[in-house]
OpenMM code with the backbone's topology and positions (N, CA, C; nanometers):
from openmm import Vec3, app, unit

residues = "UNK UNK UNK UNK UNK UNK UNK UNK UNK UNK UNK UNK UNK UNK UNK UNK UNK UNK UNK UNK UNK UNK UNK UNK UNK UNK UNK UNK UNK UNK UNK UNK UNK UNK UNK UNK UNK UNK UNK UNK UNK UNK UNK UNK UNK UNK UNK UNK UNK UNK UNK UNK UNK UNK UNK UNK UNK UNK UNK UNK UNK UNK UNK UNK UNK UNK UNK UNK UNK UNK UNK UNK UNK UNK UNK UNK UNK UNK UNK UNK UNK UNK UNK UNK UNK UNK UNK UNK UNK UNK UNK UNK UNK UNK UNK UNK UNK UNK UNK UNK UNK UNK UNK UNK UNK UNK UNK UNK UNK UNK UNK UNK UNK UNK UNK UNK UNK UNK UNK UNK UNK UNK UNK UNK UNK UNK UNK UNK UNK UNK UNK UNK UNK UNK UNK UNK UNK UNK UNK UNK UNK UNK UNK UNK UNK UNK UNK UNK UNK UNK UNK UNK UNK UNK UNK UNK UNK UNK UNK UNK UNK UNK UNK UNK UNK UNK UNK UNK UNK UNK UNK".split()
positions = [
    Vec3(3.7427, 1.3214, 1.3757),
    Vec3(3.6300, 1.2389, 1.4139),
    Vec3(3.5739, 1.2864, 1.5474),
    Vec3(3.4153, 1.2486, 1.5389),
    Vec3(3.3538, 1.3292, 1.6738),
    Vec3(3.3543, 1.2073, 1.7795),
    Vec3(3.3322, 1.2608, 1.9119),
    Vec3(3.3307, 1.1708, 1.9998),
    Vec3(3.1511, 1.0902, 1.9869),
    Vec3(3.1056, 1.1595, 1.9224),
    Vec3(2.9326, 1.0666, 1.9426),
    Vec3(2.9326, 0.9097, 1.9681),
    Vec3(2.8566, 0.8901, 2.0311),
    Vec3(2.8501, 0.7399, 1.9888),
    Vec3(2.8004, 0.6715, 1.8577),
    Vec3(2.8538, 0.5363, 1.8422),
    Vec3(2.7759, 0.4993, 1.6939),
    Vec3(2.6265, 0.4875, 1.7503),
    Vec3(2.5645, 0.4772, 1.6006),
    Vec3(2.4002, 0.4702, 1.5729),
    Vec3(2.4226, 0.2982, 1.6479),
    Vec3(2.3015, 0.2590, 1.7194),
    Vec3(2.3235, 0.1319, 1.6915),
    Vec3(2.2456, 0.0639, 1.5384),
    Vec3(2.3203, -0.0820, 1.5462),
    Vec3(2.2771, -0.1384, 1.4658),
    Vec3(2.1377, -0.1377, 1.4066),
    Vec3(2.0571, -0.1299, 1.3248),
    Vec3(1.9569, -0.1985, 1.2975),
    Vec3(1.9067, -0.3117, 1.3199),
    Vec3(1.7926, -0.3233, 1.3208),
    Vec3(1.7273, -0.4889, 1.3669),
    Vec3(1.6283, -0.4841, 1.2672),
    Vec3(1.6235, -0.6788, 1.2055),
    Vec3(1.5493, -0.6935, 1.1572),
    Vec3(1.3880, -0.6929, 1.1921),
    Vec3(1.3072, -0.7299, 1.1709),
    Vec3(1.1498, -0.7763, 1.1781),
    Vec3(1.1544, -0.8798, 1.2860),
    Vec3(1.2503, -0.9872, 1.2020),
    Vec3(1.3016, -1.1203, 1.2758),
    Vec3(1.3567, -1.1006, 1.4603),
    Vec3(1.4060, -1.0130, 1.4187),
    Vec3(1.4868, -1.0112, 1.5682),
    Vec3(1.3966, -0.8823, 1.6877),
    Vec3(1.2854, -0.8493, 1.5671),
    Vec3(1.2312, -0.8178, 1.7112),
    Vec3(1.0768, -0.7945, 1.8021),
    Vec3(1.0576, -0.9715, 1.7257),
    Vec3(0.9631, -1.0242, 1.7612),
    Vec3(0.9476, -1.0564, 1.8826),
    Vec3(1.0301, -1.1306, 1.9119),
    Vec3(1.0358, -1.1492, 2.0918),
    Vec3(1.0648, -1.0558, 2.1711),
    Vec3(1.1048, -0.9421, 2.1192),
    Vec3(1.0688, -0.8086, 2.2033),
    Vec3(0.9559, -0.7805, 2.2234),
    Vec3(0.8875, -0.7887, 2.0763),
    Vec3(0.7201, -0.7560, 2.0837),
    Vec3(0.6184, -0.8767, 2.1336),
    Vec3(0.6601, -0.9605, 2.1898),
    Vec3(0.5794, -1.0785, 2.2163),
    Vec3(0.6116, -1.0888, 2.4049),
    Vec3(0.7101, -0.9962, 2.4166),
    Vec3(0.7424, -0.9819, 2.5928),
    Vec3(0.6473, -0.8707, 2.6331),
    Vec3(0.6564, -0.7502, 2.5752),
    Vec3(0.6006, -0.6970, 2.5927),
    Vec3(0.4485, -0.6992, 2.5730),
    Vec3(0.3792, -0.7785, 2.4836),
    Vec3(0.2759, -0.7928, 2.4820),
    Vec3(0.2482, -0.8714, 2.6297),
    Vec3(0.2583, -0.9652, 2.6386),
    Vec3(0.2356, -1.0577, 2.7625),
    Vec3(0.2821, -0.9832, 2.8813),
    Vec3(0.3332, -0.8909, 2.8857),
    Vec3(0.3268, -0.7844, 3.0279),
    Vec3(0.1933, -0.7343, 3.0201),
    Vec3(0.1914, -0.6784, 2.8893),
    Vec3(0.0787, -0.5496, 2.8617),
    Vec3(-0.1221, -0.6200, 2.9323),
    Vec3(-0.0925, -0.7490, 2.8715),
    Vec3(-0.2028, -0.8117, 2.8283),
    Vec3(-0.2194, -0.8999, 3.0210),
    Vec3(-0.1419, -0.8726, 3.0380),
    Vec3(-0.0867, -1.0117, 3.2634),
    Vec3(-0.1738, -0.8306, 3.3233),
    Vec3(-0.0859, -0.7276, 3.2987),
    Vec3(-0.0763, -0.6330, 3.4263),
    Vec3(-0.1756, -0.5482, 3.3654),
    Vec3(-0.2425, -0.5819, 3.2453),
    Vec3(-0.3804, -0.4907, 3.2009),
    Vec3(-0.5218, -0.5500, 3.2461),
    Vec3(-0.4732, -0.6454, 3.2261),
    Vec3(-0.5783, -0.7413, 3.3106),
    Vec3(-0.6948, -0.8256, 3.2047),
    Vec3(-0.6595, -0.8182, 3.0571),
    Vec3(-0.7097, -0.8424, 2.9066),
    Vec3(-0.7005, -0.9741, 2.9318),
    Vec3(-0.8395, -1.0352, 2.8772),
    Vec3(-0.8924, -1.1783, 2.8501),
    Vec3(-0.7963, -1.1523, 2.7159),
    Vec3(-0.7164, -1.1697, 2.6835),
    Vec3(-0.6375, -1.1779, 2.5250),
    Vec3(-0.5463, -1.2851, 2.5196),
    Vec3(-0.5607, -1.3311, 2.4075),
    Vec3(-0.4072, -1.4364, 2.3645),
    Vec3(-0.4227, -1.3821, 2.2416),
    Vec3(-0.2186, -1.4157, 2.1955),
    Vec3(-0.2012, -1.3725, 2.0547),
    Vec3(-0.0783, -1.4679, 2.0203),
    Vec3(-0.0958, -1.5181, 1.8610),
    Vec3(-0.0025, -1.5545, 1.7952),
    Vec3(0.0663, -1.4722, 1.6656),
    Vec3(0.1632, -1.5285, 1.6673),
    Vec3(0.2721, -1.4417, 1.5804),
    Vec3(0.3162, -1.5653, 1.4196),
    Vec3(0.2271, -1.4843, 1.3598),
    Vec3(0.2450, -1.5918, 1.2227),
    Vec3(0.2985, -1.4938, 1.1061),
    Vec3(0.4151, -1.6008, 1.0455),
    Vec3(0.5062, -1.5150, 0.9366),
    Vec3(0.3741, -1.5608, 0.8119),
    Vec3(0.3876, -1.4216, 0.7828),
    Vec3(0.2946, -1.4297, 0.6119),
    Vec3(0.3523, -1.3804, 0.5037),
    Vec3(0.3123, -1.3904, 0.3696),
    Vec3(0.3912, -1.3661, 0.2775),
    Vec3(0.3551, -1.2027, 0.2614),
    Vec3(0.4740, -1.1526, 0.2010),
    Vec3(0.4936, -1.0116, 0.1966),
    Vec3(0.3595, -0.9234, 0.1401),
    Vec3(0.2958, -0.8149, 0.1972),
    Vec3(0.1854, -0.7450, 0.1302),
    Vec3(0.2558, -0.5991, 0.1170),
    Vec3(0.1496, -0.5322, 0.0290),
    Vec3(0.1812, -0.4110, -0.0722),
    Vec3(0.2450, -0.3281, 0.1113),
    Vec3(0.2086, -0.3653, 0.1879),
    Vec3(0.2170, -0.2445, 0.2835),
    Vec3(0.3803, -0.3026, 0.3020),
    Vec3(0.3863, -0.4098, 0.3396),
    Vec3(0.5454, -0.4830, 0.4193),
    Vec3(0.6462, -0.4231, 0.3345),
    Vec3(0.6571, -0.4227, 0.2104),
    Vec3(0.7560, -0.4165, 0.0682),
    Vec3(0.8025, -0.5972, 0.0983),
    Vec3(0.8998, -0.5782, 0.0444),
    Vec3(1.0203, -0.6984, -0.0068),
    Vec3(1.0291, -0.7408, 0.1563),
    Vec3(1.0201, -0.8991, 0.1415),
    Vec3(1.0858, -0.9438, 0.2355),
    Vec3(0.9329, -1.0117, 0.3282),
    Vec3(0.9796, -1.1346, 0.4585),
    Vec3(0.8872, -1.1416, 0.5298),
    Vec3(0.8432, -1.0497, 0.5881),
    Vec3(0.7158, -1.1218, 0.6667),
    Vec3(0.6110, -1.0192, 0.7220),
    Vec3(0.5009, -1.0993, 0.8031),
    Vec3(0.5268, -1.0103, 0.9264),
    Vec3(0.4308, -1.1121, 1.0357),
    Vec3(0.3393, -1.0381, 1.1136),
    Vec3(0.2249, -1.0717, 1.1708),
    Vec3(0.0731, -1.0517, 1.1828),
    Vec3(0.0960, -1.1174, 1.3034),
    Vec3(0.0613, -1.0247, 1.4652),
    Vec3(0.0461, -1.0822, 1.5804),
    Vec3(-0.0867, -1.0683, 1.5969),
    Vec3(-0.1786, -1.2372, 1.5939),
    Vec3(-0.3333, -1.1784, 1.5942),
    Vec3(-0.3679, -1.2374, 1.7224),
    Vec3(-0.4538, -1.1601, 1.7791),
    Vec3(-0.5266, -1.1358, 1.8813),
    Vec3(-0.6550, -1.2434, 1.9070),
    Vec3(-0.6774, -1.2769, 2.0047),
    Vec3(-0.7994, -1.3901, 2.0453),
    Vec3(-0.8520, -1.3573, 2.1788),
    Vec3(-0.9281, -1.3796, 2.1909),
    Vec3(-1.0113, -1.4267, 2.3375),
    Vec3(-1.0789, -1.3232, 2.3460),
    Vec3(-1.1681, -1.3113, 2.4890),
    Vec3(-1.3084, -1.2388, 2.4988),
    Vec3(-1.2678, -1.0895, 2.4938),
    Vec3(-1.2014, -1.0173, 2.4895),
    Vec3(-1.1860, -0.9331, 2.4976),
    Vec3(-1.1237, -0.8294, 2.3557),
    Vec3(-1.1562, -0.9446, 2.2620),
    Vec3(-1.1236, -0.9292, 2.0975),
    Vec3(-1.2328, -0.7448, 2.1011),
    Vec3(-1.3350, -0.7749, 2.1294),
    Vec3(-1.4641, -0.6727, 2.1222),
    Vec3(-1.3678, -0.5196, 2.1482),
    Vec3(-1.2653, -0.5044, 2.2673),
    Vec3(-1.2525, -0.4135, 2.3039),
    Vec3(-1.1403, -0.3847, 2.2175),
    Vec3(-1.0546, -0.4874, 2.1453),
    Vec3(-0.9274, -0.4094, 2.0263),
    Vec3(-0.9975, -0.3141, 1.9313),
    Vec3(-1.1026, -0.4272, 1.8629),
    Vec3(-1.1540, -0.3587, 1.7739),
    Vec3(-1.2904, -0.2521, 1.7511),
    Vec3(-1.3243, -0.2231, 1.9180),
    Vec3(-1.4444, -0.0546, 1.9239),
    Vec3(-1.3740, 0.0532, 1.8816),
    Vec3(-1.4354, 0.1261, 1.7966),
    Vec3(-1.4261, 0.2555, 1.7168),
    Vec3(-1.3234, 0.2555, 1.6419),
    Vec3(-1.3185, 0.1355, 1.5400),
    Vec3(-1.2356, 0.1653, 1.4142),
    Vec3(-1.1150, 0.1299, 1.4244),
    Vec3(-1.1162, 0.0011, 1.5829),
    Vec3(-0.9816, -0.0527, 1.5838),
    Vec3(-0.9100, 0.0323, 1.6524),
    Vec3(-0.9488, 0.1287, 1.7285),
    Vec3(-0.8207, 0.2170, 1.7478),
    Vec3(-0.7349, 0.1313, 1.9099),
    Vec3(-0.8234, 0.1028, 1.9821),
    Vec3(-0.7101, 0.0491, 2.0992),
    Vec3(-0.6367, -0.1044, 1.9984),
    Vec3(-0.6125, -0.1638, 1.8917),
    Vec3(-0.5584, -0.2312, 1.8825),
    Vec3(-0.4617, -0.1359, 1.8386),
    Vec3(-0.5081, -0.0310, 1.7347),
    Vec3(-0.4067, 0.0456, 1.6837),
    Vec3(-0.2824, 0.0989, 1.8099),
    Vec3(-0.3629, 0.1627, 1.8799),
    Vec3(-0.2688, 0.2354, 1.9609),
    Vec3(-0.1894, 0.1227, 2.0598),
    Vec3(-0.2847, -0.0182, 2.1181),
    Vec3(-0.1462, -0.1221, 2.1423),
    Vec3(0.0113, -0.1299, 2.0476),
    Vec3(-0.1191, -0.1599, 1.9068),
    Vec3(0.0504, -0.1353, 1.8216),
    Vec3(0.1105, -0.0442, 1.7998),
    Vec3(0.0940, 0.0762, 1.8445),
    Vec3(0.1566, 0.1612, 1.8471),
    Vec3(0.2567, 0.2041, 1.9134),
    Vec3(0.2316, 0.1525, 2.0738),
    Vec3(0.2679, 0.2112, 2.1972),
    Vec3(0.4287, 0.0596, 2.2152),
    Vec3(0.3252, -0.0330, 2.1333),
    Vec3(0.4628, -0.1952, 2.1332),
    Vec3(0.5954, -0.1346, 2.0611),
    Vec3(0.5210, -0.0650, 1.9842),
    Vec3(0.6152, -0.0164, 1.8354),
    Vec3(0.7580, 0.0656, 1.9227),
    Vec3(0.7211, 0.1674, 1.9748),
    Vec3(0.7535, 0.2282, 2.0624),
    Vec3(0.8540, 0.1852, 2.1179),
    Vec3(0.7783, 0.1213, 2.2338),
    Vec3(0.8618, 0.0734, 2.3709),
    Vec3(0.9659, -0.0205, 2.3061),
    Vec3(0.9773, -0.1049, 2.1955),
    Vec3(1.0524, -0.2006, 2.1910),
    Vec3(1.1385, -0.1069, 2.0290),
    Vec3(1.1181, -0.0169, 2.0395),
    Vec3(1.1759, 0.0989, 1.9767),
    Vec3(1.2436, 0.0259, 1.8229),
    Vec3(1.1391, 0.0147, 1.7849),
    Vec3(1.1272, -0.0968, 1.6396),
    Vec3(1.1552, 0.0350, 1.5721),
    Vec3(1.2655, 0.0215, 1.4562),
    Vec3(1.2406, 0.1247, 1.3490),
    Vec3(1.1153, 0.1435, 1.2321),
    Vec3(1.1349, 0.2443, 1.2318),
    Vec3(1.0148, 0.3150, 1.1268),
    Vec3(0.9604, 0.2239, 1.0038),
    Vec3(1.1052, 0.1984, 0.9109),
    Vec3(1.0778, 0.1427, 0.7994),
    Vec3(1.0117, -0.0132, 0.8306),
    Vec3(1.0051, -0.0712, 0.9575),
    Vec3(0.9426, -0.1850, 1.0066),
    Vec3(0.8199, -0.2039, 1.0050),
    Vec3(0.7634, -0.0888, 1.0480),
    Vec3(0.6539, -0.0726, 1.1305),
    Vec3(0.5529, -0.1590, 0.9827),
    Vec3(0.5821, -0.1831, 0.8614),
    Vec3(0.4680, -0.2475, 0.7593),
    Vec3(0.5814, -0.3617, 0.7717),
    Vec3(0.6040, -0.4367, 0.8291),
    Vec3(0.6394, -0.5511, 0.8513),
    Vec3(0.5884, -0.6634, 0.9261),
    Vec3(0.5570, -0.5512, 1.0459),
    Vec3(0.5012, -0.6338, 1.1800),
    Vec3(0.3768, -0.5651, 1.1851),
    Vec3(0.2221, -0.6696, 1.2181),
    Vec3(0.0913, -0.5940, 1.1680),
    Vec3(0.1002, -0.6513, 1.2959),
    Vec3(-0.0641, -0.6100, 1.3906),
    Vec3(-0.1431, -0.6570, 1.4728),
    Vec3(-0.2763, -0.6461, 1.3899),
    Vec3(-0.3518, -0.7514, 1.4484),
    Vec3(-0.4557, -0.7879, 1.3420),
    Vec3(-0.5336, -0.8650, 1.4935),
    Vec3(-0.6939, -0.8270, 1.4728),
    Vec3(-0.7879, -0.9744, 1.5488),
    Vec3(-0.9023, -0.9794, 1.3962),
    Vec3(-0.9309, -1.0699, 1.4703),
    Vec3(-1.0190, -1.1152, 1.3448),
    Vec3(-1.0761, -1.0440, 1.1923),
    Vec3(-0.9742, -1.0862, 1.1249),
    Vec3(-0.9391, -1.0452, 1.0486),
    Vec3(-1.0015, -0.8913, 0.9981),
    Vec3(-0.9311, -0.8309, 1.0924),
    Vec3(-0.9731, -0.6599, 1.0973),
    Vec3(-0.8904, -0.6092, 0.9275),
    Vec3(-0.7436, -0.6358, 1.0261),
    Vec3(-0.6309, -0.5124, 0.8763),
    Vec3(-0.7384, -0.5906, 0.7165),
    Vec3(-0.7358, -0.6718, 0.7247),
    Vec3(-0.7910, -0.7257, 0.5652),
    Vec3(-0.8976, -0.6258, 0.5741),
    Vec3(-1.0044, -0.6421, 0.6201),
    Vec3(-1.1411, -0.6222, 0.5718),
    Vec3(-1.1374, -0.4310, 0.5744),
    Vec3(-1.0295, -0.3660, 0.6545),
    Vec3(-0.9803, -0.2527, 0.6334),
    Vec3(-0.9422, -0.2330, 0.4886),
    Vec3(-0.8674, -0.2824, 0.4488),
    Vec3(-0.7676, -0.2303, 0.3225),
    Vec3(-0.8907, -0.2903, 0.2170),
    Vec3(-0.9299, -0.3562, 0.2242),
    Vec3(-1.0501, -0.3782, 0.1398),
    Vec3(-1.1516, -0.2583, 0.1244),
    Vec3(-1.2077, -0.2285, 0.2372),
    Vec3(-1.3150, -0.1170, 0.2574),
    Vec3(-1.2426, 0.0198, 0.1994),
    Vec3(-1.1085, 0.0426, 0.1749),
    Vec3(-1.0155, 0.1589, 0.1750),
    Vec3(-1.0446, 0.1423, 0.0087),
    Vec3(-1.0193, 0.0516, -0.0171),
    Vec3(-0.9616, 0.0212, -0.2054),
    Vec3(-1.0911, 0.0560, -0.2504),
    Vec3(-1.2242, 0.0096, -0.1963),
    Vec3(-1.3430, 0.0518, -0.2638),
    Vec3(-1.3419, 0.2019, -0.2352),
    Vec3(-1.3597, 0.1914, -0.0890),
    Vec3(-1.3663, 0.3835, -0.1037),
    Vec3(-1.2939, 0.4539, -0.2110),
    Vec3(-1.1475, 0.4540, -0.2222),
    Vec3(-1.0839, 0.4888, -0.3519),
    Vec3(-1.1045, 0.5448, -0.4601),
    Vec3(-1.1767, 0.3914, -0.5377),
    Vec3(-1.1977, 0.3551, -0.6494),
    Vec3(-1.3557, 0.4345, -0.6202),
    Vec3(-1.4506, 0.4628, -0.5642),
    Vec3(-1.5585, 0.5064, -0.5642),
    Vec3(-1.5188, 0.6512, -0.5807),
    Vec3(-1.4622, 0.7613, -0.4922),
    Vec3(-1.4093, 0.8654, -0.4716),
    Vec3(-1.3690, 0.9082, -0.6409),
    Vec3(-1.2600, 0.8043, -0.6565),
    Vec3(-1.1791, 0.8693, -0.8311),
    Vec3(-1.3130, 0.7789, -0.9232),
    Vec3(-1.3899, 0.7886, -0.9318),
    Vec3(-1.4833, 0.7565, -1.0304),
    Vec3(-1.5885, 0.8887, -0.9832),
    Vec3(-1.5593, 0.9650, -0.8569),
    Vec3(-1.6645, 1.0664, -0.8688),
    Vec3(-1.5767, 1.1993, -0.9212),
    Vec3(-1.4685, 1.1664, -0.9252),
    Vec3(-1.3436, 1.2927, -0.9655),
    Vec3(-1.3406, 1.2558, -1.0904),
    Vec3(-1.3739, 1.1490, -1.1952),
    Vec3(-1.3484, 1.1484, -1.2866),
    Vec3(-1.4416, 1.1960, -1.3767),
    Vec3(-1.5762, 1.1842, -1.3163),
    Vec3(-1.7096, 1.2238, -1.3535),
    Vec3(-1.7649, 1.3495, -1.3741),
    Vec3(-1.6990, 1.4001, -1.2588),
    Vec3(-1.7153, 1.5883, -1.2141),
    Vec3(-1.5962, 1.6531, -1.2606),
    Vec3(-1.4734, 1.5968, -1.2228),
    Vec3(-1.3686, 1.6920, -1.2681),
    Vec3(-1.2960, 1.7756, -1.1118),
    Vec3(-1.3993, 1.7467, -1.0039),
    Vec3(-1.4018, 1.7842, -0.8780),
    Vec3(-1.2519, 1.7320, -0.7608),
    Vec3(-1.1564, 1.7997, -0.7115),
    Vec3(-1.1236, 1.7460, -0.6280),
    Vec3(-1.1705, 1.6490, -0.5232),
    Vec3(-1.1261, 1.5306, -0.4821),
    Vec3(-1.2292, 1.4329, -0.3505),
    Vec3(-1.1304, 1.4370, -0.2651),
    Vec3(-1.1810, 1.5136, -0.1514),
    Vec3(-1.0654, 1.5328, -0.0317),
    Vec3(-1.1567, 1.3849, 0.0592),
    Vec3(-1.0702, 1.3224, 0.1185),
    Vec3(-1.1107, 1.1940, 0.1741),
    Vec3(-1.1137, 1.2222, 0.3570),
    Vec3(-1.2093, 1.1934, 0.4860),
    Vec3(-1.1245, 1.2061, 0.5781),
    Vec3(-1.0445, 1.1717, 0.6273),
    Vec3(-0.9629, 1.2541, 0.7492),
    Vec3(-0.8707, 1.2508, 0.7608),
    Vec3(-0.8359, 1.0670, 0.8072),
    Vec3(-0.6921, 1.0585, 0.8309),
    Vec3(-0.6874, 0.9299, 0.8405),
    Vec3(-0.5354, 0.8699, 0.8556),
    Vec3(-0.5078, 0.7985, 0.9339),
    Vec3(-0.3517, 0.7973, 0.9564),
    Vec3(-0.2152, 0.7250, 0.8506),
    Vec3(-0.1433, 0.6974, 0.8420),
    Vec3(-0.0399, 0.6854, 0.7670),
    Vec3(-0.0455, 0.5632, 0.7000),
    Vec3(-0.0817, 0.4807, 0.7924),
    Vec3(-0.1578, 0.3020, 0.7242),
    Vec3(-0.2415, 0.3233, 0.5922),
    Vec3(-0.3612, 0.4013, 0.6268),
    Vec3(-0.4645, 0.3514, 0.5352),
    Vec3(-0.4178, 0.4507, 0.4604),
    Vec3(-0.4054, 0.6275, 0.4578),
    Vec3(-0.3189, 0.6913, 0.3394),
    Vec3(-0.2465, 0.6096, 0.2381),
    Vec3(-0.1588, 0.5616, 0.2576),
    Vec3(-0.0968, 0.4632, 0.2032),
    Vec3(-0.1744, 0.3631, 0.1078),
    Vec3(-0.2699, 0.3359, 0.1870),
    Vec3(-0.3343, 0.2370, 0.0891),
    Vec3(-0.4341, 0.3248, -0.0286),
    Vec3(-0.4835, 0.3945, 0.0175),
    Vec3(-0.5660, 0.4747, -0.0644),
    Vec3(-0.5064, 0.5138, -0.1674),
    Vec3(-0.3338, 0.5598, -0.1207),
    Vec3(-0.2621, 0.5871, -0.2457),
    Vec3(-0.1921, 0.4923, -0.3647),
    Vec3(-0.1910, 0.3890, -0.3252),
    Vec3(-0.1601, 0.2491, -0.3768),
    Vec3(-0.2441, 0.2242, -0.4566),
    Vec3(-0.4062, 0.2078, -0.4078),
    Vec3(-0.5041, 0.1534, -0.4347),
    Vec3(-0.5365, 0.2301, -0.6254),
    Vec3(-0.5014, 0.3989, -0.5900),
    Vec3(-0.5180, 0.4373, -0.7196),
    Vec3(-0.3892, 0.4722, -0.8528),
    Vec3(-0.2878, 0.4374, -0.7665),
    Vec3(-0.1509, 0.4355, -0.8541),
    Vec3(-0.1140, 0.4220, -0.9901),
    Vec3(-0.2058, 0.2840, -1.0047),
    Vec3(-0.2065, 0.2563, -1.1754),
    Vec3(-0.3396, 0.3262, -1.2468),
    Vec3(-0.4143, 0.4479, -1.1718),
    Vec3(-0.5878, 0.4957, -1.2510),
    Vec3(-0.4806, 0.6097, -1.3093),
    Vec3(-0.4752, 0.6111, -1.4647),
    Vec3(-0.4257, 0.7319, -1.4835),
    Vec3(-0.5325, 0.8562, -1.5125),
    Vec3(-0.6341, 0.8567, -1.4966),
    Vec3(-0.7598, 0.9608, -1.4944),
    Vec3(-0.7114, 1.0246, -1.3547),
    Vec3(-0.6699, 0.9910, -1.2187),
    Vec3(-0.6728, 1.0531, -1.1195),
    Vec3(-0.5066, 1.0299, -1.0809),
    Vec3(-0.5296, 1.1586, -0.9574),
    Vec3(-0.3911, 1.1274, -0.8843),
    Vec3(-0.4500, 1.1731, -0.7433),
    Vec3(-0.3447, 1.1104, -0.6309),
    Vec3(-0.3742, 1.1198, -0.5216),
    Vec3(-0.2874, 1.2527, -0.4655),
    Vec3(-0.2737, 1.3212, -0.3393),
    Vec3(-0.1662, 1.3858, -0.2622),
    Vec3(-0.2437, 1.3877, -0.1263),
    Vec3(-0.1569, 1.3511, -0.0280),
    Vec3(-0.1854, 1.3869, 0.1171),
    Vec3(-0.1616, 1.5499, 0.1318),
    Vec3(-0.2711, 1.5919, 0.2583),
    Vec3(-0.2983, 1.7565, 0.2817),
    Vec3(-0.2914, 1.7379, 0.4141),
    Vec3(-0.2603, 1.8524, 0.4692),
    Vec3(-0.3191, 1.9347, 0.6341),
    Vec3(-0.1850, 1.8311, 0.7322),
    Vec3(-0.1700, 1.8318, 0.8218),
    Vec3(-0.0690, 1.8085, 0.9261),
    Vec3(-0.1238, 1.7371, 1.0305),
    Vec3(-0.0790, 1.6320, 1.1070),
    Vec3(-0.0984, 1.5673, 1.2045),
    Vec3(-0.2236, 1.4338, 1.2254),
    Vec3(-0.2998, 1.4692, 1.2607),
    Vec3(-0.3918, 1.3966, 1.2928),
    Vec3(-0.5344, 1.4262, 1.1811),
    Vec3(-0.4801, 1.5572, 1.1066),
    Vec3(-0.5644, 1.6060, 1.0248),
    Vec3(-0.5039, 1.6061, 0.8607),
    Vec3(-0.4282, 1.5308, 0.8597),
    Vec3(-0.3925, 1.4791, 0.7335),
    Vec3(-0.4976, 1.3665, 0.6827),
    Vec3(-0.4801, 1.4039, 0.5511),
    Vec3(-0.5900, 1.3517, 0.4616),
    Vec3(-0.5642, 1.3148, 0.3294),
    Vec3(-0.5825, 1.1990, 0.2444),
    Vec3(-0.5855, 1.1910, 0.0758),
    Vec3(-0.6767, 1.2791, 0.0070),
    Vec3(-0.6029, 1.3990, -0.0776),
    Vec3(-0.7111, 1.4381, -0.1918),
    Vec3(-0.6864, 1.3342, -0.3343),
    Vec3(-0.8044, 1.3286, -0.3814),
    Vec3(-0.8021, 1.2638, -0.5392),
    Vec3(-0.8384, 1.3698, -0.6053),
    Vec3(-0.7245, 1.3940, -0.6924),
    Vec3(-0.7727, 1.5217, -0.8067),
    Vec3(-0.7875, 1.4389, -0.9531),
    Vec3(-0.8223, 1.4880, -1.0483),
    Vec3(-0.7688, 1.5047, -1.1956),
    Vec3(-0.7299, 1.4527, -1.2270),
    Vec3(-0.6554, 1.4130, -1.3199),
    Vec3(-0.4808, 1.3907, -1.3480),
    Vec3(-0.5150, 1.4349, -1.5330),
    Vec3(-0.6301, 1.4575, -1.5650),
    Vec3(-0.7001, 1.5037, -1.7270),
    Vec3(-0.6851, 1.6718, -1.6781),
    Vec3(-0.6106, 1.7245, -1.7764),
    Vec3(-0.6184, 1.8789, -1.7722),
    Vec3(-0.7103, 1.9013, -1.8723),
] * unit.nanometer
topology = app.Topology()
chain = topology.addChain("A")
for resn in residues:
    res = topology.addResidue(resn, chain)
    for name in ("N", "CA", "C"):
        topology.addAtom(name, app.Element.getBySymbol(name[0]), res)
């Protein structure tokens, strides 16, 4: 046997909410953000899998600045929370940040794109390379067409330049 230390334990969703709810209220005191946020358990979505699933949503005047250019400073708050309070991976579709009702009207706008995209691949016969786009909405795009057996999806290219193609799935 090696001397390593053990892995630590895992943590649930549950247990590490109040990590992510300390750290928010630092982030939000010493950033200087008109923000308040609550932490509400919701029932499980295609992204969470099995099990609860909770949505820290965002309020006050400064809602405008989570969600300029596509959401990304809410994204990258949740990103950077994710992080620091060193939440595991398989979590990260457990615990959402959301302001007015952004993630919905996202995964909505994603499922049409989709379904528009594999109805132009089904038409032409044409690969539909989608832009690029991060691991969240990939996901959904690939979900979204799972049960079309006319098409299939695959992610391409590396990093920040990864992308859904919709090909075929009719030889």
């Amino acid at each position: 046997m090696g001397n390593s230390p053990a892995a630590p334990p895992r943590r649930s969703a549950e247990s590490n909410i109040t990590a992510v709810e300390d750290l928010l209220r630092q982030i939000i005191k010493h950033g200087g953000f008109n923000l308040t946020f609550a932490v509400k358990k919701v029932a499980a979505t295609p992204d969470a899998g099995e099990g609860p699933a909770y949505t820290v949503d965002f309020s006050g005047t400064d809602q405008d600045l989570l969600l300029e250019k596509n959401a990304a400073l809410l994204d990258a708050l949740e990103s950077v929370v994710f992080k620091a309070v060193r939440l595991d991976e398989d979590l990260f579709g457990k615990i959402t940040f959301d302001c007015r009702g952004w993630r919905q009207l996202r995964i909505d706008e994603l499922k049409l794109m989709a379904q528009v995209a594999a109805e132009r691949v089904i038409e032409s016969g044409d690969p539909f390379p989608l832009n690029p786009m991060g691991a969240r909405d990939r996901r959904i795009i690939h979900l979204a067409l799972k049960d079309q057996p006319k098409v299939r999806t695959q992610s391409e290219g590396f990093g920040p330049e990864r992308r859904v193609v919709i090909v075929s799935a009719v030889k």
